[in-house]
N, C-alpha and C positions, 0 to 999 in steps of 0.2 A: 610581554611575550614576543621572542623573535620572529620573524618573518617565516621561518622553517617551522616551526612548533606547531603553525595551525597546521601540518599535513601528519606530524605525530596525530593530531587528532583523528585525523580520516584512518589511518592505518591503522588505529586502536577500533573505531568503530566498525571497518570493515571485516574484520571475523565477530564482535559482536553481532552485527547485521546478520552474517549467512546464521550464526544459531538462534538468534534469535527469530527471525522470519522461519530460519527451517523448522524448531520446535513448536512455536507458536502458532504457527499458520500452515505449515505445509503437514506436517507430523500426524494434524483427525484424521485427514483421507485415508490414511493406512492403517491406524488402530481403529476409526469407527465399527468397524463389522465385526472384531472382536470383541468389543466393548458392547456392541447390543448383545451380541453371542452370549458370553458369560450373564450379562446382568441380566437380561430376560427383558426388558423396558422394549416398548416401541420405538420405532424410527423416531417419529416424532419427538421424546424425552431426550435421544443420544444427540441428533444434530440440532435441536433447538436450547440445548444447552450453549452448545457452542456458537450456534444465531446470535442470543442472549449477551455473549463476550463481548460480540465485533459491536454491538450498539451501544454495549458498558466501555466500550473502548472509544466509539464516538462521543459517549458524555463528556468523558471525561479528559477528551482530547483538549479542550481548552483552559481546563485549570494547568492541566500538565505543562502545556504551550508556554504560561505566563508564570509557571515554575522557573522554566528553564530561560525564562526574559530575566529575571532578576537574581537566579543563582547560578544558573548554568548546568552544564550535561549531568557536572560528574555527582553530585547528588541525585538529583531527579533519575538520572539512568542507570544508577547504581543499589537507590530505591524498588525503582522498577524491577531490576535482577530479583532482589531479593522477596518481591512478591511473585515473580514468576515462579520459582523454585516452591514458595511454599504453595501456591496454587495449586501446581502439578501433583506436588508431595500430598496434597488434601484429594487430588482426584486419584491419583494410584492410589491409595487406601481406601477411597470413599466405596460404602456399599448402599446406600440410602440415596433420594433422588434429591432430598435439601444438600446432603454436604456434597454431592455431585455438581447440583447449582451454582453451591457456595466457591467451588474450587476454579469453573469456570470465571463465575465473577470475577475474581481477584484476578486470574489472568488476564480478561479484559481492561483491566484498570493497570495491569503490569506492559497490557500491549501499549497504551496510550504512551507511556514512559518509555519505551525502550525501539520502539517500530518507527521507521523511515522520519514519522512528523517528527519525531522528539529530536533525531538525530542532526537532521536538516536546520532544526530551531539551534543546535547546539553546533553546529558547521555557519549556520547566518552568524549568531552573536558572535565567533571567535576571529572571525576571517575580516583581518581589512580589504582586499581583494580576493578576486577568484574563485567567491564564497561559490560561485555557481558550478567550474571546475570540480572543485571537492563535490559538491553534492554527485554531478556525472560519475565522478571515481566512483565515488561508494557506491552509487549506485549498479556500478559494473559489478562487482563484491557480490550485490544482493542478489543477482542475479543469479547466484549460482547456488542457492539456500534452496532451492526443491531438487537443483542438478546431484548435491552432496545431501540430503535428508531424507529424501524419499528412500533410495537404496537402502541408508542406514537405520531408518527408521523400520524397516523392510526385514532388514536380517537382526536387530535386537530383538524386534517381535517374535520372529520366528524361533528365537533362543531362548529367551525370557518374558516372553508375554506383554502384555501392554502396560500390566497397571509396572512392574519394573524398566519397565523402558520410558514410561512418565518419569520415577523415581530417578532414573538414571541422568533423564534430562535436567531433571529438579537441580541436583549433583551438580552440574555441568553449567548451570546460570548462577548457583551459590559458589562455586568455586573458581569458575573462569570469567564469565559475564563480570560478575560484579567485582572483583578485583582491577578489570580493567576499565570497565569503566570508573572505577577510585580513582585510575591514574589521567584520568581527562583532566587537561589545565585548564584551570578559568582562572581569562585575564580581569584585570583589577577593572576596566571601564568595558562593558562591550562594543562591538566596531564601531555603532553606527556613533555614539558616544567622542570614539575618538576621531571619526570624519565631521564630526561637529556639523551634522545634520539630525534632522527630528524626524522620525518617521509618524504615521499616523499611529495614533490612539487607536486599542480596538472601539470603543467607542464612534470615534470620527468612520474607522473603515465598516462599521453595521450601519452606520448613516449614506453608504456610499451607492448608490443602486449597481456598482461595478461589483460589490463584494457578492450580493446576490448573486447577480446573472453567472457568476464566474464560479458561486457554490451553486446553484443548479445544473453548469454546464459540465462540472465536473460528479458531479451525484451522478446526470444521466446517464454517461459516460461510466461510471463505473458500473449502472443498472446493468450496461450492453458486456460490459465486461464481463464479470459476476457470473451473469445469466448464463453465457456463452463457456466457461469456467466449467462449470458443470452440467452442461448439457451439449455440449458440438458434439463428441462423440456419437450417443446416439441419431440424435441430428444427419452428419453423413450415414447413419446405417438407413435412414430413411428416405435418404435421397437414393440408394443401393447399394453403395459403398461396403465391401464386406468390414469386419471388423476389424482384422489385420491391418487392411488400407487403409482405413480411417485412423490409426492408432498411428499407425507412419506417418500421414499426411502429418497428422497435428503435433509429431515429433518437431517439425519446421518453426513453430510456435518458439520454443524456449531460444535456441539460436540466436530466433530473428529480433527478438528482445534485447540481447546483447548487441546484435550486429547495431540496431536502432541507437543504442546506445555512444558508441564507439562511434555512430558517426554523428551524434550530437555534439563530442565532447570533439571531435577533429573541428568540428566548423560553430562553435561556441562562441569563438570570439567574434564571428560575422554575421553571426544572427542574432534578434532580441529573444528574449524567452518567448515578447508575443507572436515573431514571426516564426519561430518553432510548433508552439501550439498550432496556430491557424493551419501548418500543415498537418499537424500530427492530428486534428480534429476534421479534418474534411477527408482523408483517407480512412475512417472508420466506415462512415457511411459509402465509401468506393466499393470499399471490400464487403461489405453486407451487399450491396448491388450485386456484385459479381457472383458472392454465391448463391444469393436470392433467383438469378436469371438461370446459372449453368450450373449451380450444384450438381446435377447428374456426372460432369466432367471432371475425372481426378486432376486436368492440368487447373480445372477455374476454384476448385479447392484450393488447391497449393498455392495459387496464390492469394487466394484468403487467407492461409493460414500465415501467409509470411507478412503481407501487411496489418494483419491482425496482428501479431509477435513485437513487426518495428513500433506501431503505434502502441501499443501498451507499455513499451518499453518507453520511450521517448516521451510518454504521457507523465511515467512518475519522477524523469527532472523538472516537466512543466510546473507540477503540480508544488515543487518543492523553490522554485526559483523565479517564478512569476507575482506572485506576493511580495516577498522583498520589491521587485521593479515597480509594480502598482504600489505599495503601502509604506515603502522604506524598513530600514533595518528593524526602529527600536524596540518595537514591539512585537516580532515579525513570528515569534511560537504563540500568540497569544492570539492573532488572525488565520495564519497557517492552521491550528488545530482546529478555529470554529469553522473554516474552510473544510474544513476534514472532518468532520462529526456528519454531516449528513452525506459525505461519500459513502463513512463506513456503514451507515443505517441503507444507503442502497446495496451495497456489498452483502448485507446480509438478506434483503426481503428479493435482490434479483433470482436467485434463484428456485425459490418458492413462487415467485410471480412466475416465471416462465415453468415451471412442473404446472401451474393450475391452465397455463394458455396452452399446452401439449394437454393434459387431459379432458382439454375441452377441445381442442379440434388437434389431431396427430399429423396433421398435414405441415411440415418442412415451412412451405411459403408462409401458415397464420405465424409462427413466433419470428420470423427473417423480418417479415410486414413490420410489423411491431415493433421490434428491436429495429430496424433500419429508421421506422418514424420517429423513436427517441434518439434515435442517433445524429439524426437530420435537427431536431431541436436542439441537442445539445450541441452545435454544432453554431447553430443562431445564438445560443446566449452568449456564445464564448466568444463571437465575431463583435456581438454590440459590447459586450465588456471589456475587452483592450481599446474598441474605439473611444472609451469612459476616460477621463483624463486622470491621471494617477495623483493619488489622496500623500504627496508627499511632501514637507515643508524643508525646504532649508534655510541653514541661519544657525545662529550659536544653538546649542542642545544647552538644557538644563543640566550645569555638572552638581 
């Protein structure tokens, strides 16, 4: 593979990326209320289905991972496509609450294959250099999968209904998705292969007390995220903030992600992944202080909302480029993914933990408390985990 061809790769994945993150993950918010509407089922059957996905997608984030260690993108993401399509195509049809189940399942197993992990696994093994560069790119791309899905998802419904705006999407991962990802090149040796270093075994990196601390710092961290995901909104309406306000402030959110992003990739080459994180983990907890003390104030919102936005943003190149630096290449989707299984398991129960801490006390400061206390932990795991010496070997790789 020539030196240019891994960036064919990023530019294939990154329209991959915006449909699949926008169908796959941004798309329930806007059909769920039609979909309990028509089916008659409780809240509880319509989003714990889709609960069900993100945790079927943390299972199975590590087989996927060591898919793509030994065959690369363009099978494994190409697989993916074609269970996300038939997924969807089983929940637009479904009227029953098992093939409802059954449709989400497969989703989550087509998420594991085709979302950020797999992508990142498929940008580490291709790239002799600048594996981290691509991942920043794409991850600009991603960024923009709720800016272009929400609207669309938005006005298909409105036209055709949810269970054909499923089917539509279905359409759209069996015809586009998975054609391009066909055309992902996998080189004959992966990078780490041809740098003729060894990276660690997942094995050696489960043995590693860095792997821990760095999957719990990143789990709690998505708990705050999550949580905050679907509940800030009302949140500012409790502090006073009329609705209008609050919907503007936390317009500042998607921006500030990209902006976070964009100036990752400017100063890339002068930072390590770990001296990224370390910032991008101790302005969580800044910005929970801040609106914990002055939420009443639209200016001490706003900037929560904007250091909320860079940190979330700037968290999912950490998340994709700091296991390479700790564990080396060669295994690097098969660690990456078991890294990512119990993010995705907080992703799902954050924001059921934080509906049950609001219906137990509705006061603003109990869930900020709380969510600022895990933020503050994960904050410490992720400090003593880069001080952890990194699990990686060099020396001839086994060709």
């Amino acid at each position: 593979m020539s030196a240019k061809e891994p960036w064919r790769i990023v530019r294939l994945l990154a329209i991959t990326q915006i449909v699949s993150w926008g169908s796959l993950f941004y798309a329930f918010a806007i059909l769920a209320a039609d979909m309990q509407r028509e089916l008659g089922w409780r809240g509880e059957l319509i989003f714990g289905a889709y609960s069900l996905s993100l945790l079927v997608a943390g299972v199975a984030a590590t087989p996927a991972g060591m898919l793509i260690d030994r065959a690369g993108g363009r099978v494994v993401m190409g697989c993916g496509s074609v269970l996300a399509a038939g997924g969807f195509a089983l929940i637009g049809v479904a009227y029953t609450v098992t093939a409802y189940f059954a449709g989400w399942i497969i989703v989550g197993i087509a998420m594991s294959m085709v979302l950020y992990e797999a992508a990142f696994a498929t940008i580490n093994r291709e790239f002799l250099h600048a594996a981290r560069q691509g991942i920043s790119v794409l991850t600009l791309f991603g960024g923009l999968a709720s800016t272009v899905f929400w609207p669309l998802t938005l006005k298909l419904n409105g036209i055709f209904g949810w269970r054909d705006t499923l089917l539509i999407y279905a359409a759209v991962h069996l015809l586009l998705c998975a054609p391009l990802h066909a055309l992902l090149d996998v080189s004959a040796q992966p990078a780490a292969r041809r740098l003729q270093m060894r990276g660690a075994t997942l094995g050696e990196a489960l043995r590693a007390p860095a792997f821990w601390l760095l999957a719990v710092s990143f789990s709690c961290n998505m708990f705050v995220f999550s949580s905050l995901a679907v509940h800030l909104i009302p949140l500012l309406q409790r502090f006073g903030h009329g609705a209008a306000t609050a919907v503007l402030v936390a317009t500042l959110i998607g921006p500030m992600q990209v902006a976070g992003r964009v100036a990752e990739l400017a100063f890339a080459s002068r930072l390590s992944a770990r001296a990224v994180g370390r910032l991008t983990f101790a302005v969580m907890p800044a910005a929970l202080l801040a609106l914990l003390c002055y939420g009443e104030h639209a200016g001490a919102v706003a900037i929560f909302c904007m250091l909320y936005g860079a940190s979330n943003g700037v968290l999912t190149i950490v998340r994709g480029t700091l296991p390479q630096e700790l564990f080396g290449r060669d295994n690097y989707g098969a660690i990456a993914g078991a890294l990512g299984a119990p993010s995705l398991v907080a992703k799902a129960l954050g924001p059921l933990a934080a509906a049950m801490i609001v219906g137990w006390n509705p006061e603003p400061s109990w869930l900020l408390g709380i969510l600022l206390a895990v933020a503050l932990f994960s904050l410490l795991c992720f400090m003593a985990a880069v001080r952890a010496r990194p699990v990686v070997m060099a020396g001839a790789a086994d060709l």
